[in-house]
N, C-alpha and C positions, 0 to 999 in steps of 0.2 A: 353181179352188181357193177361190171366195167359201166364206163358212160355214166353212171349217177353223179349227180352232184351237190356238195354240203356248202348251201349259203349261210350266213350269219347276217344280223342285223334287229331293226328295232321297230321294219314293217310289218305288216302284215297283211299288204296288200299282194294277191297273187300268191297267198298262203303264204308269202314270204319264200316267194321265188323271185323275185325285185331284187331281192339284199344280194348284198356282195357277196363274192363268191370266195369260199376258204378254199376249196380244192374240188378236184375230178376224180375220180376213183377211178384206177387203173388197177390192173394185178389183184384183183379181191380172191382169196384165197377158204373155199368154204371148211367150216370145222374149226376155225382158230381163229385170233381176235385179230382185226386188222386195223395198223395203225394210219390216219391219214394227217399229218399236220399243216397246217393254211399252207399254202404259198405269199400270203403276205399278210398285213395286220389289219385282222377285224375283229368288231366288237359288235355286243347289244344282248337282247332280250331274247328274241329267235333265232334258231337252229334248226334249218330245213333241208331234206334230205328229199331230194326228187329227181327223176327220169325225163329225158327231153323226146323218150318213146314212148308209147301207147304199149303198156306192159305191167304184169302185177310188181310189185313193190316189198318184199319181205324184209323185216330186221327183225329178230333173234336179241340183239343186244345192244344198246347206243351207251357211249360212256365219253362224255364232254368234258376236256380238260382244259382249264383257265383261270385265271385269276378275276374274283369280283373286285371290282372299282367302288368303293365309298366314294360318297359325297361330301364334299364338305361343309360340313356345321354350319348355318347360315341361319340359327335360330335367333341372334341379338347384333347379327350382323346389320348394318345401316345400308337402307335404298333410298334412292330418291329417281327422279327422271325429268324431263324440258319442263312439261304442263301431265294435270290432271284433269281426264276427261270427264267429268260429271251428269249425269242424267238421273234417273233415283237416286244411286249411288255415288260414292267417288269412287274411281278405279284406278288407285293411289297406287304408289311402284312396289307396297311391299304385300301385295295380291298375288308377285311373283314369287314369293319363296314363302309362303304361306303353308304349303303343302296340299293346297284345295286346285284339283284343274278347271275348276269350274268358276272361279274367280281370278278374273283376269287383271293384271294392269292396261293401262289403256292410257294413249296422250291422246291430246288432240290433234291435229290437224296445221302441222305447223311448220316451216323449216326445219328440217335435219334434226328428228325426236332422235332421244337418246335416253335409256335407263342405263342407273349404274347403283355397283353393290359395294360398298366397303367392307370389308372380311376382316378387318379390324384384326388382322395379323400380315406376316409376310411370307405369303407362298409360292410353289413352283407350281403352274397353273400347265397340265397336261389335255385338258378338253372342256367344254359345255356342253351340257344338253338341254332341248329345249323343247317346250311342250306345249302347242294351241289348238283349242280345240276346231276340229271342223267348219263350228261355225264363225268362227270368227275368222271376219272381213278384212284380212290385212295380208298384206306379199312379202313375205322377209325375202327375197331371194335380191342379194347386190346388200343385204346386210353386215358389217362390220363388227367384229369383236374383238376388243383392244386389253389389252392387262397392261396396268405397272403402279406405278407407285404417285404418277402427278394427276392433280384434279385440276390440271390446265385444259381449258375448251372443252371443261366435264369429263377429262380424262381419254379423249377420243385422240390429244395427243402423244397417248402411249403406245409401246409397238401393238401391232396388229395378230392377232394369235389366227386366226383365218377369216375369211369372205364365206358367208353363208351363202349355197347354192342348193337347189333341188329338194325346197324345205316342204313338210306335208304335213296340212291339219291333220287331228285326233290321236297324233302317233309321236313318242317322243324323236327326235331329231337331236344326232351324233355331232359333233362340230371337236375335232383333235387338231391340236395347233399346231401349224405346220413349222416351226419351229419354237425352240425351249423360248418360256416367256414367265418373266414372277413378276411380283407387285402385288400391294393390298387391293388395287381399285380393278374393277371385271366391267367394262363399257360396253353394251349391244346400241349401237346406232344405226340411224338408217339416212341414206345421202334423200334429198328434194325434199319436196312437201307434201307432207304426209302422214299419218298415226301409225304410233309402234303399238302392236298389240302383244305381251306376253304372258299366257297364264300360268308356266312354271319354269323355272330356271335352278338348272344343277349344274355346280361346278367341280370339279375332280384337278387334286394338287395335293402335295404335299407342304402341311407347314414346316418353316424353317425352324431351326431348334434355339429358341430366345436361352439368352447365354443369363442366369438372376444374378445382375450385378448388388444386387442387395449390400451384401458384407465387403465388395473388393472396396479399392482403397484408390482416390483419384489424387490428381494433385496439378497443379498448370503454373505457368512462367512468373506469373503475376494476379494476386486478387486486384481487381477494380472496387475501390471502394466510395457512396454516394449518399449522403443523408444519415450516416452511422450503420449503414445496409453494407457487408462483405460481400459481393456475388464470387463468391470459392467456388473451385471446382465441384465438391460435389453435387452441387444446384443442375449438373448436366446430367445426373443420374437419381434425381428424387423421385421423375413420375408425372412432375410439372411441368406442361409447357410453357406455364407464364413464367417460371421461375430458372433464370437463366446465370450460366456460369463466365465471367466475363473478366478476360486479361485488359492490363493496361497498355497503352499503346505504347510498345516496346519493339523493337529487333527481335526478327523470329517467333515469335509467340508461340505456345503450343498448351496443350492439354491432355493427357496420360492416364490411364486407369490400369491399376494392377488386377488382374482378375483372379489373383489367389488361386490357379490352375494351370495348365497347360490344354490350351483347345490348340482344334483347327480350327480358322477362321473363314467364313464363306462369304460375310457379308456384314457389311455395318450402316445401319440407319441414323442420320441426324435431323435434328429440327432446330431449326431459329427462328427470331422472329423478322419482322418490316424492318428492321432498325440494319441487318448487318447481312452482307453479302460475305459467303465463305468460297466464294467460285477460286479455284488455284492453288486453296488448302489441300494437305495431300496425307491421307492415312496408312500408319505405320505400324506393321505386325510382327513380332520376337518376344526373344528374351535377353534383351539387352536393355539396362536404364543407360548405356555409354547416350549423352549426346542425348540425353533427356527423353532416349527411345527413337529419337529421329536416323539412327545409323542402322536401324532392321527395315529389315523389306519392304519397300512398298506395298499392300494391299488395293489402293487407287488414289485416284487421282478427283477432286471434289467438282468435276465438270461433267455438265452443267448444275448449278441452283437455284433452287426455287425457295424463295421465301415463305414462311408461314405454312410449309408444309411439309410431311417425310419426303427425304431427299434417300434412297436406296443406294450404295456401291456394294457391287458386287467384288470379289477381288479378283483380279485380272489373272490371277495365279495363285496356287497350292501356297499358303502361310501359317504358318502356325507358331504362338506362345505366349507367354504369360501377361504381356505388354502390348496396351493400340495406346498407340501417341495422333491426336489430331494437329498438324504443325503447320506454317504461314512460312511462307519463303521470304516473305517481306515484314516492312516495321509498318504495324497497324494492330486493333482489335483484336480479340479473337473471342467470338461470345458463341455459346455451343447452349439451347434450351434442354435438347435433352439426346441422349447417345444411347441405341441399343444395338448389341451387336452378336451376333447370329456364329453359330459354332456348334461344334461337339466334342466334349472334352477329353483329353486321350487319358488312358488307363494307366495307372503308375506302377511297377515293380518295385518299390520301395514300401515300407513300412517303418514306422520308427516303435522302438522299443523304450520305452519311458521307465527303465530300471539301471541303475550305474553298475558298472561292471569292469574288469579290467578286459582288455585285448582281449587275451586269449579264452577269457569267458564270453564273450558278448560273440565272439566267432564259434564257440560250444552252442550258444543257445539257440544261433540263428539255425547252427548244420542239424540241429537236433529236432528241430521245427518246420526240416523241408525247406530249409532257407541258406542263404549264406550272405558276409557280411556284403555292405554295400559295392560293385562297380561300378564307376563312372567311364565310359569309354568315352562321351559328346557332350557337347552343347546341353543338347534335347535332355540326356542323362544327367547333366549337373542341375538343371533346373526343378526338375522333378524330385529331385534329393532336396534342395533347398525348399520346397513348399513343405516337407517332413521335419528339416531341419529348425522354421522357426516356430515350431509347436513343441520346440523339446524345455526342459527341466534346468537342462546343463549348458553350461556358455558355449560346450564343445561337443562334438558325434565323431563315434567311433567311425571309421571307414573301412573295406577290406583291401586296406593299402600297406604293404609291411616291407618293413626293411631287413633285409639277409646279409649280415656279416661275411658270408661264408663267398659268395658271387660278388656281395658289394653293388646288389641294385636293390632298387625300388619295385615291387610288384604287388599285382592283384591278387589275391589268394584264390580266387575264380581262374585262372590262369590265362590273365590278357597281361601284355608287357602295357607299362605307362609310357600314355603317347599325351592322351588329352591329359590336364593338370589344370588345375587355381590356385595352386602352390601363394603363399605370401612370401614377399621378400624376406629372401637369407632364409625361409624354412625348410629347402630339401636338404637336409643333414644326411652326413654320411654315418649317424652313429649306430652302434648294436642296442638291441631292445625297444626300437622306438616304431612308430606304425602312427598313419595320418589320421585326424580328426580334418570335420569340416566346423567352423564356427557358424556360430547360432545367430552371430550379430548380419545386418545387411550387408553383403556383400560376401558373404557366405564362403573365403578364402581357405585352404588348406594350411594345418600347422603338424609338424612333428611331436608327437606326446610319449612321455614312457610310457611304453606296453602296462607300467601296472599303474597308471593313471586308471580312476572308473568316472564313464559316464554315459551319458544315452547311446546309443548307437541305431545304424538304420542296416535291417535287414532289407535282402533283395530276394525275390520271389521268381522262378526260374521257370 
């Protein structure tokens, strides 16, 4: 079997000895399985294994390993494109994703045709495929395919995911974007004058994971108020575009959503309307309300904007927590139509126990359940204990924080010395029998309780 070699691809022209090449077979060893992995990255439908000699051909055994690529859902997804070509029929844009190859979209004959899909989510967009039949009369090759988020110049002003070259009627055609590109809008244009002809259009991505603000809790600098109408914050998370959340023109403005978790943050979507430009606003990812949320990390920066339409940031870097503040460095407006923002929520080690207990019981019942009382070592850790802590019963929660007479410190009963604290003022006491709660009120501060105080506590899962 030296010399043989295994193409991949989506021809089958040349038996589908055209398609790229995964490897060469060297060293084939008969009697046992021989493994060959690509030399570089291909995809498609065929998988051909041929001789560049005049020679018989034997295999015994073929066993292809890869991952299938879905397509993504494009069953209520919105097309449109420049013009519709008409003759019997109209050969409207949504011919393309129809699932029929034999129904084509088709423009006319015009300056720089362009079809475009709204995916009516926001994805990371990894390739197209595209499929015309034979007979049909048209050249994609110097074709354009654009992904992002603005339907400025029908979208053709978004980045570019590749230039289609080398495209062949009757066979689908591979198009992988030559670098990372998301956005809801997928543009195939073509540069002159001339008709785009497409009869199927598959796109491969993943969606981003929409974070259900449903139940968080927003709140912003100032209501603007107009005819007896409050535009409040949460008008920026109802669903509505018309229905917008709008500060008074004040110093700094801002507007905050508690999202009742701890995500990572990948990306945050806004919409306004004609009325308010947000370009220099800048969003804000923690768990901190210090500073109305504006004292945690930047996520990005609100440039450029487009009005009346999703505006995508991406975060420039790794953010994660409970808090996106959207904030104005300056005194003016700040009207926000609607905020969805993109995440994956991290997983908590806490638990809270909704039974009053004293200390040294509520540390029985955790160790007796696989558990032990709470640690807080961080940040990250104190926040996570307070999403438990304002579901509880009791104004106070146990903690696995105790005090030892005998050494005269403070420590974890998981055995970390206290570095991180929320301690409130005047409550690190030096006395015996006493062990930390955290309060239930916001702000979620640490207090000294006697040991035979009972009330909730939060177990930690190890």
């Amino acid at each position: 079997m030296d010399g043989a070699q295994i193409r991949v691809g989506n021809s089958r022209e040349n038996n589908g000895i055209n398609n790229k090449m995964c490897t060469k077979i060297k060293n084939f060893n008969r009697g046992q399985w021989n493994d060959f992995p690509c030399t570089k990255q291909v995809s498609g439908r065929y998988v051909t294994v041929s001789f560049p000699d005049k020679k018989a051909l034997i295999l015994c055994e073929v066993e292809i390993y890869g991952k299938k690529r879905d397509p993504i859902n494009t069953a209520n997804s919105i097309t449109s494109q420049s013009s519709n070509y008409t003759a019997d029929v109209s050969y409207s844009s949504g011919r393309a994703t129809d699932g029929n190859k034999t129904a084509c979209a088709h423009t006319e004959d015009k300056q720089k045709p362009w079809w475009r899909i709204d995916l009516l989510g926001f994805y990371d967009i990894s390739g197209i495929s595209i499929y015309n039949t034979k007979r049909t009369h048209t050249n994609m090759t110097g074709a354009q395919i654009h992904v992002g988020n603005s339907r400025e110049n029908n979208g053709i002003n978004n980045k570019m995911c590749t230039e289609i070259e080398n495209f062949k009627g009757g066979e689908w055609n591979d198009f992988r974007c030559t670098e990372h590109v998301s956005g809801r809008y997928v543009t195939v244009s073509l540069p002159g004058e001339r008709h785009l002809i497409l009869c199927e259009v598959e796109i491969y991505g993943k969606k981003r994971d929409l974070i259900n603000t449903t139940n968080s809790i927003t709140s912003q600098s100032s209501d603007y108020t107009a005819h007896g109408v409050s535009y409040s914050s949460g008008r920026a998370t109802d669903g509505n575009e018309k229905l917008c959340a709008n500060t008074n023109d004040k110093q700094k403005p801002w507007w905050r959503i508690d999202l009742l978790g701890f995500y990572n943050i990948s990306c945050v979507s806004i919409y306004s309307s004609r009325r308010n430009n947000v370009v220099g606003a800048q969003i804000h990812v923690g768990n901190s309300r210090e500073n109305n949320g504006i004292n945690n990390k930047i996520c990005a920066n609100m440039t450029p904007f487009i009005e009346e339409q999703w505006n995508n940031y991406t975060c420039a870097e790794q953010v994660s927590g409970r808090y996106v503040t959207v904030s104005f460095p300056e005194t003016r407006f700040l009207i926000l139509c609607e905020v969805e923002i993109y995440g994956k929520r991290k997983a908590s080690p806490f638990k809270l126990i909704k039974e009053n207990k004293t200390w040294e019981h509520a540390l029985e019942h955790c160790r007796g359940n696989g558990m032990d009382l709470a640690t807080i070592l961080d940040e990250d850790d104190q926040t996570l204990a307070e999403l438990e802590a304002r579901k509880a019963d009791t104004p106070f929660l146990w903690l696995g924080l105790h005090y030892t007479c005998i050494l005269e410190v403070w420590f974890w009963v998981a055995d970390h010395r206290l570095e991180f604290n929320r301690w409130a003022d005047g409550e690190k006491t030096g006395d015996c029998d006493r062990s930390a709660v955290m309060e239930r009120a916001e702000g979620h501060k640490w207090f000294s309780k006697s040991d035979y105080d009972e009330f909730n506590f939060i177990c930690q899962k190890f």
